[in-house]
N, CA, C and O of each residue as an XYZ file, in Angstrom:
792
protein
N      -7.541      1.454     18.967
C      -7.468      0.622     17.776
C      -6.773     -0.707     18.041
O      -6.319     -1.372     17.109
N      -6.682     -1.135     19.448
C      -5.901     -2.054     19.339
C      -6.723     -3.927     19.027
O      -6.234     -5.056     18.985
N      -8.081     -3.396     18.879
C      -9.191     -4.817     18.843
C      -9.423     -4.553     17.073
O     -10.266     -3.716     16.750
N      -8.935     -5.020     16.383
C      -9.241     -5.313     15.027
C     -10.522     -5.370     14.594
O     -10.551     -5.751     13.423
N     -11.548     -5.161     15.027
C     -12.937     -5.009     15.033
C     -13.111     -3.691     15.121
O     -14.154     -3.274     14.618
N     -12.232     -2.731     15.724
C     -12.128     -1.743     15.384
C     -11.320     -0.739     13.889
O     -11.246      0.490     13.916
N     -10.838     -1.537     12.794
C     -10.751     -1.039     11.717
C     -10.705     -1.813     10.597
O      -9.923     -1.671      9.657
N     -11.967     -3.027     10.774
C     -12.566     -3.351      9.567
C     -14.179     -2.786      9.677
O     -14.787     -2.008     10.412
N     -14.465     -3.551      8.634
C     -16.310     -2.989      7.999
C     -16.122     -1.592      7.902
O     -16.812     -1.036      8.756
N     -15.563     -0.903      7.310
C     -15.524      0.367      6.909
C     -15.897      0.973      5.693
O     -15.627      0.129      4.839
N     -16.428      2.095      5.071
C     -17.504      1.797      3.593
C     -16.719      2.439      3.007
O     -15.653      2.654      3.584
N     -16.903      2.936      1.795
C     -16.597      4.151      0.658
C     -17.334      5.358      1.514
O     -18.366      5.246      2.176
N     -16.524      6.551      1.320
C     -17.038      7.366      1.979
C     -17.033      7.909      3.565
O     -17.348      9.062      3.862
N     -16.597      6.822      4.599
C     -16.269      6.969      6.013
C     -14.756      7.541      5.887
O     -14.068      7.450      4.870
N     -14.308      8.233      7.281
C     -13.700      8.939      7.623
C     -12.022      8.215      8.112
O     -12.081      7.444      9.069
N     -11.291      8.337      7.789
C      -9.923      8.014      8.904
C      -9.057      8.931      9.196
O      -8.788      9.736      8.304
N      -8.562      9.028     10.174
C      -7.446     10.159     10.803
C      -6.422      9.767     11.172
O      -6.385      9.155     12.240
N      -5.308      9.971     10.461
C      -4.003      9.656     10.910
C      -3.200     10.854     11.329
O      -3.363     11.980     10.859
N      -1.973     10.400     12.613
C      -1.694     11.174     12.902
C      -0.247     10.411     13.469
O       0.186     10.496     14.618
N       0.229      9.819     12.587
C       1.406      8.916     12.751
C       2.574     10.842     12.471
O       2.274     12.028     12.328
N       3.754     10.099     12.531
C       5.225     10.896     12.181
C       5.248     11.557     10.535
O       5.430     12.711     10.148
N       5.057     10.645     10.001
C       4.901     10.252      8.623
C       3.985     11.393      7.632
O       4.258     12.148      6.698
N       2.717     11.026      8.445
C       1.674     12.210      7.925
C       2.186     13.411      8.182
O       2.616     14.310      7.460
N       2.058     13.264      9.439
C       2.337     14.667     10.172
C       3.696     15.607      8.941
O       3.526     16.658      8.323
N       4.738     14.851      8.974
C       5.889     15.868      8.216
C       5.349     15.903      6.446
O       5.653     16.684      5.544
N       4.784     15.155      6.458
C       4.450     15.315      5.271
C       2.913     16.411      4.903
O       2.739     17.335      4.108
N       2.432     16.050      5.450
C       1.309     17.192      5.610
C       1.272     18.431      6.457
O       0.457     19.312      6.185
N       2.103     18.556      7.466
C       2.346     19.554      7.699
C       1.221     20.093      8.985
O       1.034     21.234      9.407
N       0.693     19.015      9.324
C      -0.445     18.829      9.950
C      -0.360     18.135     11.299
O       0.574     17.337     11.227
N      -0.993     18.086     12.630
C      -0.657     17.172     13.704
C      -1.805     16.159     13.254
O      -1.734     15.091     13.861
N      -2.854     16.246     12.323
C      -3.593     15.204     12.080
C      -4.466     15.558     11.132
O      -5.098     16.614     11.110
N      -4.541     14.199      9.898
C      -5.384     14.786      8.581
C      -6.490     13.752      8.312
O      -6.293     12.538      8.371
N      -7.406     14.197      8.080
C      -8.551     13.405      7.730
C      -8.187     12.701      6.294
O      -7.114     12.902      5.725
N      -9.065     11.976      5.858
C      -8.715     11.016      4.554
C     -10.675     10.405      4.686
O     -11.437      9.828      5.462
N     -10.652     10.918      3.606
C     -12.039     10.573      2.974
C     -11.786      9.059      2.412
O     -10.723      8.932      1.804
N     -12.612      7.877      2.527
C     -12.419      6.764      2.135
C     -12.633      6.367      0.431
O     -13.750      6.723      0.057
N     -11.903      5.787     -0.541
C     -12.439      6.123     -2.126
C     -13.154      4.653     -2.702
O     -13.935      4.386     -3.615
N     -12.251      3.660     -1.371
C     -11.990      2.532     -3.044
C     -11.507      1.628     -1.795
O     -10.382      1.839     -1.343
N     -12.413      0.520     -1.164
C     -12.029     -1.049     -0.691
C     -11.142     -1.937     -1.049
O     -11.735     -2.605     -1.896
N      -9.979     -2.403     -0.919
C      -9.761     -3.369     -1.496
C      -9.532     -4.813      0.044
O      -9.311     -4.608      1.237
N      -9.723     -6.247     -0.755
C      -9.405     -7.369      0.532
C      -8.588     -8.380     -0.347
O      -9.086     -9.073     -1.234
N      -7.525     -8.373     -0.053
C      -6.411     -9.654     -0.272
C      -6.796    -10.492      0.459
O      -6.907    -10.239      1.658
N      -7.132    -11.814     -0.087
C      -6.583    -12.859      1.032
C      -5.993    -14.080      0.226
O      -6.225    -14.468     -0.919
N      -5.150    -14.553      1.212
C      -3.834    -15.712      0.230
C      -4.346    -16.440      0.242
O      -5.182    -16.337      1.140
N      -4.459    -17.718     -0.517
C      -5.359    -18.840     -0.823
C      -4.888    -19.812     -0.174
O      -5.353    -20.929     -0.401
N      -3.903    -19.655      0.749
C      -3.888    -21.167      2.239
C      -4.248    -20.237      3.059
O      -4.025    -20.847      4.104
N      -4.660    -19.163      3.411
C      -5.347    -18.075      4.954
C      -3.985    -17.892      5.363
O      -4.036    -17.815      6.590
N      -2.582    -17.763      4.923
C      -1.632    -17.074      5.854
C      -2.238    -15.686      6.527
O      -2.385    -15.377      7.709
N      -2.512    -15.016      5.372
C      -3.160    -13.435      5.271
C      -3.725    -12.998      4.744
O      -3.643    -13.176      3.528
N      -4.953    -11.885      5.424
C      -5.693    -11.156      4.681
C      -5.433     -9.469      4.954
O      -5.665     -8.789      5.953
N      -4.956     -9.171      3.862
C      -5.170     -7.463      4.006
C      -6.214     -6.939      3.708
O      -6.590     -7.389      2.626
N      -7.101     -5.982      4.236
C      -7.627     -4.669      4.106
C      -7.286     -3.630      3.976
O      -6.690     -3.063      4.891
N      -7.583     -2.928      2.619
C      -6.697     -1.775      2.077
C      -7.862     -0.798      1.918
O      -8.688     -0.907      1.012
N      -7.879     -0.013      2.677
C      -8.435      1.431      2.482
C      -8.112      2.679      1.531
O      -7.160      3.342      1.943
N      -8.462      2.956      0.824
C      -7.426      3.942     -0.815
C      -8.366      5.183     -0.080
O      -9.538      5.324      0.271
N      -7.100      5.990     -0.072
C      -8.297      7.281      0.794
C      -7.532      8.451      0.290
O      -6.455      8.383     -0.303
N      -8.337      9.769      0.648
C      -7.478     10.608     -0.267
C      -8.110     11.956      0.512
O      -9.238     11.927      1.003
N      -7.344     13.003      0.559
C      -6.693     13.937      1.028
C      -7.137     14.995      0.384
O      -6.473     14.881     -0.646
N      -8.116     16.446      0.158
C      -8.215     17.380     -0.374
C      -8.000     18.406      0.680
O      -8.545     18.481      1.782
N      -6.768     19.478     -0.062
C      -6.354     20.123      0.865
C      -7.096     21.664      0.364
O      -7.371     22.352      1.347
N      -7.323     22.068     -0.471
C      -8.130     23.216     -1.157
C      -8.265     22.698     -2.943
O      -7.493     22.059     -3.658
N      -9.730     23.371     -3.220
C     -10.222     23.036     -4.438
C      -8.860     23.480     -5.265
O      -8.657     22.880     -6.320
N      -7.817     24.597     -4.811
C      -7.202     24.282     -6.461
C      -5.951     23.408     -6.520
O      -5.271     23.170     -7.518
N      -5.742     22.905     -5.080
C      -4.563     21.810     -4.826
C      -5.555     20.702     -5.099
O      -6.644     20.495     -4.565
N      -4.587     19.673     -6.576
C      -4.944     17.949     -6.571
C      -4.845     17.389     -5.072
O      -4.031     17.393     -4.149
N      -6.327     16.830     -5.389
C      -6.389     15.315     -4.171
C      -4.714     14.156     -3.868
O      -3.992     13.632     -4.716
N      -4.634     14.132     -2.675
C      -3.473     13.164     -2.263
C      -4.026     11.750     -1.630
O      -4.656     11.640     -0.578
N      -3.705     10.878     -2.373
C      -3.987      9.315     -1.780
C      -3.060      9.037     -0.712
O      -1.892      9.407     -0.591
N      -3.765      8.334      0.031
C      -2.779      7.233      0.911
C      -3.628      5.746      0.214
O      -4.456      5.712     -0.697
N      -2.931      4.366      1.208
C      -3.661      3.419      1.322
C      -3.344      2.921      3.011
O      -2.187      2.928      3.432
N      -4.398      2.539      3.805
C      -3.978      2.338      4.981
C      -4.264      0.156      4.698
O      -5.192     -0.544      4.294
N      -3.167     -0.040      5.093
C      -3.329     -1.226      4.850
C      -3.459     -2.002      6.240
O      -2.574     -1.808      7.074
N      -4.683     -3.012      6.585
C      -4.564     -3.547      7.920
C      -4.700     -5.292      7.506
O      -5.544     -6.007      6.967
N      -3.164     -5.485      8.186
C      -2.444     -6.924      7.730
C      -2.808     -7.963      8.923
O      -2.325     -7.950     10.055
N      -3.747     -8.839      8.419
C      -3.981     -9.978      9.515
C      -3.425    -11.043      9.394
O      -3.678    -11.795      8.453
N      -2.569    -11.314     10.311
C      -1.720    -13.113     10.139
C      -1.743    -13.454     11.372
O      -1.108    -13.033     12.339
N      -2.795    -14.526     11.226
C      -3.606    -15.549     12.374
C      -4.352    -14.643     12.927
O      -5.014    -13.868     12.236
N      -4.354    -14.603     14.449
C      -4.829    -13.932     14.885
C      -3.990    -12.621     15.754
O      -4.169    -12.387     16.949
N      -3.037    -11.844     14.832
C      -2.375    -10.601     15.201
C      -2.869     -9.643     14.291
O      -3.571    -10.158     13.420
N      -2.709     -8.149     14.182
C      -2.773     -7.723     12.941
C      -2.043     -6.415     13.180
O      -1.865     -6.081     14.352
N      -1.526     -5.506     12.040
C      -0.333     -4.204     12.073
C      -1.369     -3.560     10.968
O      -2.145     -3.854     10.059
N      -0.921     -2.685     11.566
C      -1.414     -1.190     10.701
C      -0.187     -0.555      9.707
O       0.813     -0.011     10.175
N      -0.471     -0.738      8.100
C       0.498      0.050      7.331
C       0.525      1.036      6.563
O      -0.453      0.798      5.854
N       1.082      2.265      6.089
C       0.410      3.548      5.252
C       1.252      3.907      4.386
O       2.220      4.583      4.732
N       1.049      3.506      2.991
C       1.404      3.614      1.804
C       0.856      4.809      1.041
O      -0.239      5.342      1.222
N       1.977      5.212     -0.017
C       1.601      5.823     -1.211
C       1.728      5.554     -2.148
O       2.678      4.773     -2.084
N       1.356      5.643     -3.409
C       1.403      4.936     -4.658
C       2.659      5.491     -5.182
O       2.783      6.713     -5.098
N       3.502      4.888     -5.646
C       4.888      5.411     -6.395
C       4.293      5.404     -7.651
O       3.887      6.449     -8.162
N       4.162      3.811     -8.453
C       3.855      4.086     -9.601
C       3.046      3.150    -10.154
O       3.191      2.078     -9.566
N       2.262      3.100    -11.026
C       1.677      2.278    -11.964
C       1.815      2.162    -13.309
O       2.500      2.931    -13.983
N       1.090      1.076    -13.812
C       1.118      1.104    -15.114
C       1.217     -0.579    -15.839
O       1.321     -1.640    -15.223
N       1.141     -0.356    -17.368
C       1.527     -1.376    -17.871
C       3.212     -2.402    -17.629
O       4.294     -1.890    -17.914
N       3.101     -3.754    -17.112
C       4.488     -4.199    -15.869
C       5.261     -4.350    -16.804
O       6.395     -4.733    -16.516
N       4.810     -4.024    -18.714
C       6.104     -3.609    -19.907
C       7.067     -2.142    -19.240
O       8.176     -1.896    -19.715
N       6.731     -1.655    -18.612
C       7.024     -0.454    -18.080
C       8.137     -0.698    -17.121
O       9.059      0.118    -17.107
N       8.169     -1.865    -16.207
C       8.715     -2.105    -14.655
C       9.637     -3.471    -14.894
O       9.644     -4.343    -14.025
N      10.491     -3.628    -16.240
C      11.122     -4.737    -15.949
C      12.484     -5.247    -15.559
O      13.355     -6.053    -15.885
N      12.080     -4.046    -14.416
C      13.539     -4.394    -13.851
C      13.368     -4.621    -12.413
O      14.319     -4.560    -11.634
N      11.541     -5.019    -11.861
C      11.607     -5.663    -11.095
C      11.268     -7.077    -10.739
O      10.912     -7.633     -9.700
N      11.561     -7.555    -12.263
C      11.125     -9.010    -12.879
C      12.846     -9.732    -12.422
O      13.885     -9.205    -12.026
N      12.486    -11.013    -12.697
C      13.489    -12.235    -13.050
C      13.735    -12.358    -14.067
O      12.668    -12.043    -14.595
N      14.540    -12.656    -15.023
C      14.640    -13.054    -16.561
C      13.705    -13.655    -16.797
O      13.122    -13.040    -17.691
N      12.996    -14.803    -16.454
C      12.213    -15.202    -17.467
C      10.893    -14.306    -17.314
O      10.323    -14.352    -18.404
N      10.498    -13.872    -16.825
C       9.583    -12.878    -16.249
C       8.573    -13.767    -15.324
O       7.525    -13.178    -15.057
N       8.677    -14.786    -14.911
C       7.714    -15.316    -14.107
C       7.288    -15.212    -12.633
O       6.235    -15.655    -12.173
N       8.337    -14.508    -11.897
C       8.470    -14.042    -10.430
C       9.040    -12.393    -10.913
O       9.518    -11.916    -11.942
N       8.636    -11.797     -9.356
C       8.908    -10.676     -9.078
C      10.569    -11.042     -8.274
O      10.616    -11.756     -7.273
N      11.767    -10.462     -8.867
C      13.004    -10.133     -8.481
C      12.892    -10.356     -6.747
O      11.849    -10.283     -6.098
N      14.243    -10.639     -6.219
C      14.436    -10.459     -4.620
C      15.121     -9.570     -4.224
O      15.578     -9.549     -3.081
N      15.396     -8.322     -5.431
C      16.458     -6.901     -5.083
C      16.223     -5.915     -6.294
O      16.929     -6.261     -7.241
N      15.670     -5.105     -6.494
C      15.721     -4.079     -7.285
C      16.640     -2.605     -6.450
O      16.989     -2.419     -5.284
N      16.773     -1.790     -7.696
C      17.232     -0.717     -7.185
C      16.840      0.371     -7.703
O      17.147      0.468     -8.891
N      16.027      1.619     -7.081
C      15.223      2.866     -7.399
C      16.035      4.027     -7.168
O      16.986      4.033     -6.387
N      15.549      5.288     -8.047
C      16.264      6.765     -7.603
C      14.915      7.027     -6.983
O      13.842      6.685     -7.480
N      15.076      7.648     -5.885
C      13.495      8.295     -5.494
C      13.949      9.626     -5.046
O      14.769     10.067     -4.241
N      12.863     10.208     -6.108
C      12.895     12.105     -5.867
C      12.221     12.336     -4.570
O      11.305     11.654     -4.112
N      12.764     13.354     -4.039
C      12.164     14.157     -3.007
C      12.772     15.251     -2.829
O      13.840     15.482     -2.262
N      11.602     16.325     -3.649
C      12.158     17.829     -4.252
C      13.558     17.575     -4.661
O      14.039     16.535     -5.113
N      14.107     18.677     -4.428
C      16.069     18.510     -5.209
C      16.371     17.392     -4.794
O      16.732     16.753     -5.783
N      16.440     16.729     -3.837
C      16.960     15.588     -3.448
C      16.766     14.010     -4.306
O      15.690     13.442     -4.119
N      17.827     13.306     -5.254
C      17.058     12.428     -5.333
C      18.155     11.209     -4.878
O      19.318     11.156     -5.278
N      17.440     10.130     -3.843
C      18.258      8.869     -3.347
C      18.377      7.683     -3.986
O      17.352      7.142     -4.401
N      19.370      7.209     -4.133
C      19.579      5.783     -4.460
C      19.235      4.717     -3.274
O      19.718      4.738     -2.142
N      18.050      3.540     -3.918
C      17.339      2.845     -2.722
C      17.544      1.424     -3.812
O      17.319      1.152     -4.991
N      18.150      0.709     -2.506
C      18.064     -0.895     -3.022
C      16.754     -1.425     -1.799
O      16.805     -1.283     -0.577
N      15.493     -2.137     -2.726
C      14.987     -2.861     -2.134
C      14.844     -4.524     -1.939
O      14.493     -5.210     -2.899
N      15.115     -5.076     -0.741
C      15.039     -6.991     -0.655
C      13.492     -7.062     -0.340
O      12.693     -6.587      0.467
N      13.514     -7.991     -1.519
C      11.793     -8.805     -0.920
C      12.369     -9.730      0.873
O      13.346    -10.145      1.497
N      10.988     -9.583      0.910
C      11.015    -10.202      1.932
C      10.091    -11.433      1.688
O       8.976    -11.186      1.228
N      10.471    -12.922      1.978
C       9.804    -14.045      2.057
C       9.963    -14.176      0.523
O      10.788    -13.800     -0.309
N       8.742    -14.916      0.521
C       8.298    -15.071     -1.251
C       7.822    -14.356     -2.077
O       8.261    -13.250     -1.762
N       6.914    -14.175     -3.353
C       6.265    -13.703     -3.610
C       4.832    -14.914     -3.560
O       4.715    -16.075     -3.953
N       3.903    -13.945     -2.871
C       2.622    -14.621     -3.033
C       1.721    -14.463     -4.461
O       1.393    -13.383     -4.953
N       1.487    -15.440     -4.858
C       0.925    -16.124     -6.178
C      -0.576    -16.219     -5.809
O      -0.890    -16.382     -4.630
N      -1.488    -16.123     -6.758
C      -2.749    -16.389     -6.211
C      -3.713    -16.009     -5.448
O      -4.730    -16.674     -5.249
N      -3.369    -14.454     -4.761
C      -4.080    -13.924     -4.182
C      -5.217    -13.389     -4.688
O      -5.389    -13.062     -5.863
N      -6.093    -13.290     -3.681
C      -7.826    -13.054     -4.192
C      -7.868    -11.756     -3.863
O      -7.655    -11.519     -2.674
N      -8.108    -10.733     -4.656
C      -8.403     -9.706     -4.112
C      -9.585     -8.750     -5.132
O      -9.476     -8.432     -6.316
N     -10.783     -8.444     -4.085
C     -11.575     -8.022     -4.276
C     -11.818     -6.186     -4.320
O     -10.861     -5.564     -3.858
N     -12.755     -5.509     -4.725
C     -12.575     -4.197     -4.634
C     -13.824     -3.573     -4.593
O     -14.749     -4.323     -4.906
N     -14.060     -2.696     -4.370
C     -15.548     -1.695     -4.338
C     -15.968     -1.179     -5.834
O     -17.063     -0.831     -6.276
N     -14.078     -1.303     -6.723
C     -14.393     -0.688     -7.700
C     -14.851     -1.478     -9.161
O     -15.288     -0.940    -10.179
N     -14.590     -2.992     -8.903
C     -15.501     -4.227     -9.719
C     -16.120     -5.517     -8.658
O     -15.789     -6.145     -7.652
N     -16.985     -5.437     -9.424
C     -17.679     -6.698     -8.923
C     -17.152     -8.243     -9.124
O     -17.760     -9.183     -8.612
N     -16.220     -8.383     -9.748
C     -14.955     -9.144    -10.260
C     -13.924    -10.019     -9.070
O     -13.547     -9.426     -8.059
N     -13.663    -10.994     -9.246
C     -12.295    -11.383     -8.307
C     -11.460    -11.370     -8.870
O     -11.697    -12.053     -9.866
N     -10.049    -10.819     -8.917
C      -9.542    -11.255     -9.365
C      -8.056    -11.863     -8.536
O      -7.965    -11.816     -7.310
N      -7.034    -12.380     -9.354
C      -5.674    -12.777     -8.782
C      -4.783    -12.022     -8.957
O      -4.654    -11.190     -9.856
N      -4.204    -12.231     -8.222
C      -3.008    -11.027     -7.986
C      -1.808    -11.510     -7.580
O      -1.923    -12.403     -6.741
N      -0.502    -11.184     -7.936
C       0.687    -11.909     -6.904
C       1.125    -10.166     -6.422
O       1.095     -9.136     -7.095
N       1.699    -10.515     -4.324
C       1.686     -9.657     -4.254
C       3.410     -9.479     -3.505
O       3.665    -10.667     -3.704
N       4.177     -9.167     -3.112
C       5.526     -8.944     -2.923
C       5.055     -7.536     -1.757
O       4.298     -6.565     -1.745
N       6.157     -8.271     -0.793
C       6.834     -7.450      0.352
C       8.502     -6.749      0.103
O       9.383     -7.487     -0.338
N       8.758     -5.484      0.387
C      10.738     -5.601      0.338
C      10.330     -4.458      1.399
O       9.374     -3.843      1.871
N      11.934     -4.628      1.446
C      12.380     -3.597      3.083
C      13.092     -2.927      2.206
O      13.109     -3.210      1.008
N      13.879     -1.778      2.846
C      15.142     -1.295      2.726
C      15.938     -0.579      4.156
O      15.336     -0.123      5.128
N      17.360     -0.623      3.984
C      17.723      0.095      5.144
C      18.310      1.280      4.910
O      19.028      1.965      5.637
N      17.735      1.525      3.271
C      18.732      2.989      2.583
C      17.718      4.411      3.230
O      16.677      4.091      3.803
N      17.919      5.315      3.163
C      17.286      6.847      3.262
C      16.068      7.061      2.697
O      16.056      7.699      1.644
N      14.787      6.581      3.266
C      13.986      6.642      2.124
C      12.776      8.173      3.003
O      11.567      8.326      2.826
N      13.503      8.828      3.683
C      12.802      9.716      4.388
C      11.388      9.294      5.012
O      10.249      9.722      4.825
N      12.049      8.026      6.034
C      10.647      7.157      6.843
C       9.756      6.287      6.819
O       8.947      5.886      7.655
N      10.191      5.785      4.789
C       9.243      4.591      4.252
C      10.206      3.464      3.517
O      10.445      3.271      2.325
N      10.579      2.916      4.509
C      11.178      1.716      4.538
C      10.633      0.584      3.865
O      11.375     -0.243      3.336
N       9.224      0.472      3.843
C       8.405     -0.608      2.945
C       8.144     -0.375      2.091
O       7.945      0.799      1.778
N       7.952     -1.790      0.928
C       7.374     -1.309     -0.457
C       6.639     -2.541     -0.649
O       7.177     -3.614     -0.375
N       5.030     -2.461     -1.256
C       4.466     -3.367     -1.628
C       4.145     -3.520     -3.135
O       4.106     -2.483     -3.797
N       3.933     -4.587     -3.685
C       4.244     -4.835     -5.417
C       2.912     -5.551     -5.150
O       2.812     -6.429     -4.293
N       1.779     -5.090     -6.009
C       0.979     -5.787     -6.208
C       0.822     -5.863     -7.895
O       0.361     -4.943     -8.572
N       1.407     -7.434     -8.537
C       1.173     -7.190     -9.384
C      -0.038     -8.136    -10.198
O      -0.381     -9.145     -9.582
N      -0.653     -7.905    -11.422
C      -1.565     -8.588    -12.287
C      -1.189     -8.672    -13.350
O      -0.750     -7.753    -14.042
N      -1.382    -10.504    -13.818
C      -1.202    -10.821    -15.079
C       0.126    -11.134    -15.075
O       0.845    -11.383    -14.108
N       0.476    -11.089    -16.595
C       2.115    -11.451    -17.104
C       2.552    -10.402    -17.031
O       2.090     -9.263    -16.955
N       4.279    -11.195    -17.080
C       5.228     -9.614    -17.155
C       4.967     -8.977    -18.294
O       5.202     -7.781    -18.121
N       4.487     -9.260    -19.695
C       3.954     -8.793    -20.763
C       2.543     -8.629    -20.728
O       1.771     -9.586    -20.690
N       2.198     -7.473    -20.740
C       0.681     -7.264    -20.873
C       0.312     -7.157    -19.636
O      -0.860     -6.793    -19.539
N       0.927     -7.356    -18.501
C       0.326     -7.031    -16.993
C       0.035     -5.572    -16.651
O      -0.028     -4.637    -17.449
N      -0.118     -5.542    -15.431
C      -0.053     -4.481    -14.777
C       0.668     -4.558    -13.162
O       0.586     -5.443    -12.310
N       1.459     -3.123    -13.153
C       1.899     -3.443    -11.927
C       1.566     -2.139    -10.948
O       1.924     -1.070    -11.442
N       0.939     -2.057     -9.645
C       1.212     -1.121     -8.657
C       2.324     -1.213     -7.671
O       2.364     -2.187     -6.920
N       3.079     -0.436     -7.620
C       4.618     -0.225     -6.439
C       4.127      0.782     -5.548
O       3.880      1.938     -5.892
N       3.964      0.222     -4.160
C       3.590      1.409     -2.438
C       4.744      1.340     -2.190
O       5.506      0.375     -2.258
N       4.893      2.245     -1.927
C       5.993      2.605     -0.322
C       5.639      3.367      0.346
O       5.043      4.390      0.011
N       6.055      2.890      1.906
C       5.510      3.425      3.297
C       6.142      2.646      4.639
O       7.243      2.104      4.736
N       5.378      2.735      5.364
C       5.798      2.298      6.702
C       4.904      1.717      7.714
O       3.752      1.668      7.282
N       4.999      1.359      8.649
C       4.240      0.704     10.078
C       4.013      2.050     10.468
O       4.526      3.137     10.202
N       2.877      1.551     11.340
C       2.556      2.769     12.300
C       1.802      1.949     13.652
O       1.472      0.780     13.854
N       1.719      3.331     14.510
C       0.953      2.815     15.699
C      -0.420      2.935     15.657
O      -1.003      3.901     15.164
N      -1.157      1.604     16.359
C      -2.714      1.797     16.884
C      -3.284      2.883     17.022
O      -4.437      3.085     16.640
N      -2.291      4.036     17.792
C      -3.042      4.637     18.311
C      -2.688      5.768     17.543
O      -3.019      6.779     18.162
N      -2.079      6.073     16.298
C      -1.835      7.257     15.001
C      -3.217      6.927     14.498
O      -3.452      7.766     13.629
N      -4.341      6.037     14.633
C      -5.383      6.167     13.686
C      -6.392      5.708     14.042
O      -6.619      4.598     14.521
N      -7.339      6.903     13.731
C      -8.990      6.824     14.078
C      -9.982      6.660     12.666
O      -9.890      7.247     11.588
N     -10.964      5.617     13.130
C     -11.834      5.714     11.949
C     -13.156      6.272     12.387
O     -13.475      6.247     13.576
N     -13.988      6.810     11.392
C     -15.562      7.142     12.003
C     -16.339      6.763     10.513
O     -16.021      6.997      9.347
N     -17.789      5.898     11.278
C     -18.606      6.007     10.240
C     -19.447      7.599      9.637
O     -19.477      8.587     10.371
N     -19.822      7.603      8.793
C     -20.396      9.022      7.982
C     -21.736      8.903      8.178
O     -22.411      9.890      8.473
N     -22.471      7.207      7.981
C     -24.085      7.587      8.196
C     -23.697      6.521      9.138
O     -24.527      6.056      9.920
């Protein structure tokens, strides 16, 4: 995986296999397939970056619910990293305003989360990293639509059991928007295989 031609053009429906740290303790698995659901392509409107986001999902037996990932592959210039997110949360961004600014016009440069994991639950401060990007184009499999998006990077160096990153993709105003929150991590080239289906 290390030629980027190797994990774009990929459809709804094709195959990926990860087999990063991450999966593995979490699935319980040395390597899990992920059925492909849902395309998405960011790209920033000066070309810093374009992501490719793969929304893929996980059936482990008909009476266990389906598990999403998103494998995100981040191109800036000509480098690119492999990243694997899960959805924390969504919803209306009336819901999330405490990762706003007062006036609500930017996404915050520090929030702070409890994140459950079983009995365990941690206190996590996250820092954006850079800016927030304004204006992003991002397209999907699931409308025929463009729309804009601003999208936010943060780190943390608190306990987050291996997912140090969080991505904020949000739409619209802080009133009446919508916001999605990932967290996850980097991985290696070589934790992930794709295959076409036809």
């Amino acid at each position: 995986m290390n030629d980027i031609s190797n994990v774009l053009n990929y459809d709804v429906g094709d195959i990926l296999t990860l087999s990063d740290l991450q999966t593995q303790i979490e699935f319980k698995k040395l390597e899990v397939d992920f059925t492909i659901i849902e395309i998405r392509k960011y790209k920033h409107p000066e070309g810093i970056f374009c992501l490719t986001c793969y929304i893929a999902s996980y059936q482990a037996s008909p009476d266990v619910g389906a598990q999403q990932i998103m494998l995100v592959v981040r191109q800036v210039g000509g480098d690119f990293d492999l990243r694997v997110y899960y959805l924390d949360g969504d919803g209306p961004s009336d819901n999330f305003g405490g990762i706003f600014i007062e006036n609500g016009e930017d996404l915050t440069d520090r929030f702070e989360v409890d994140l459950h994991f079983g009995e365990d639950l941690l206190a996590v401060t996250w820092d954006k990293q850079g800016q927030s990007n304004f204006g992003v184009e991002c397209t999907s499999t699931e409308s025929e639509m463009v729309n804009c998006k601003t999208i936010a990077d943060y780190f943390t160096n608190d306990d987050t059991r291996g997912n140090p990153l969080c991505l904020i993709e949000w739409t619209g105003d802080k009133i009446g928007g919508y916001v999605e929150i990932w967290y996850g991590c980097e991985i290696r080239k070589n934790d992930l295989e794709m295959f076409h289906v036809k």
